[in-house]
C-alpha angles and dihedrals in degrees: 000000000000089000093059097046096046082051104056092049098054086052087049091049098048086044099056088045087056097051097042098046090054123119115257118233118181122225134241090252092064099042112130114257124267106287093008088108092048100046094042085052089052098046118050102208090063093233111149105208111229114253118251098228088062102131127238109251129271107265103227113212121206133180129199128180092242098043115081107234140333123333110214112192125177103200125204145266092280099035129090121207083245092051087058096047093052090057093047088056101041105091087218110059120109138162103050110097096215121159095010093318088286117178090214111122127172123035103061119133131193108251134182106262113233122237113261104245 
């Protein structure tokens, strides 16, 4: 019984020096924008200025029977629409002032915003 466990440790222990001595290669999915590696070469400080086609987000609308109307939220750059809806209908949630800053939660649904006239 000691041999087998000795010997599995030596083969977990050659094993974690393997992987961990193996090269990193980072994945496509990680690769630097068009034109990040060149301006962070040109400015020092690494900073990638933010394109300025970038388009305005999306704005999300919800309703919600004891809401009047429509709320109309345009969340930001880290936030998706379903994000927001998730935190409307969590009865926990506190300190956004989405939709007026209304304390109603449960009962928003994702709705088609209409066009502004």
């Amino acid at each position: 019984m000691c041999c087998v466990i000795g010997y599995w440790i030596r083969a977990s222990a050659s094993l974690l020096v393997l992987t961990a001595s193996a090269p990193f290669v980072p994945s496509q999915a990680m690769a630097l924008p068009e034109g990040a590696a060149t301006a962070r070469a040109q400015d020092p400080g690494g900073a990638v200025p933010a394109r300025s086609q970038d388009p305005p987000p999306p704005t999300c609308c919800f309703t919600n029977p004891g809401f009047a109307g429509t709320c109309e939220v345009r969340p930001a750059k880290d936030e998706s629409c379903g994000q927001v809806l998730d935190y409307l209908n969590n009865p926990m949630s506190k300190g956004k002032s989405y939709c007026g800053n209304t304390s109603i939660r449960g009962g928003w649904k994702s709705v088609a915003c209409e066009p502004k006239k």
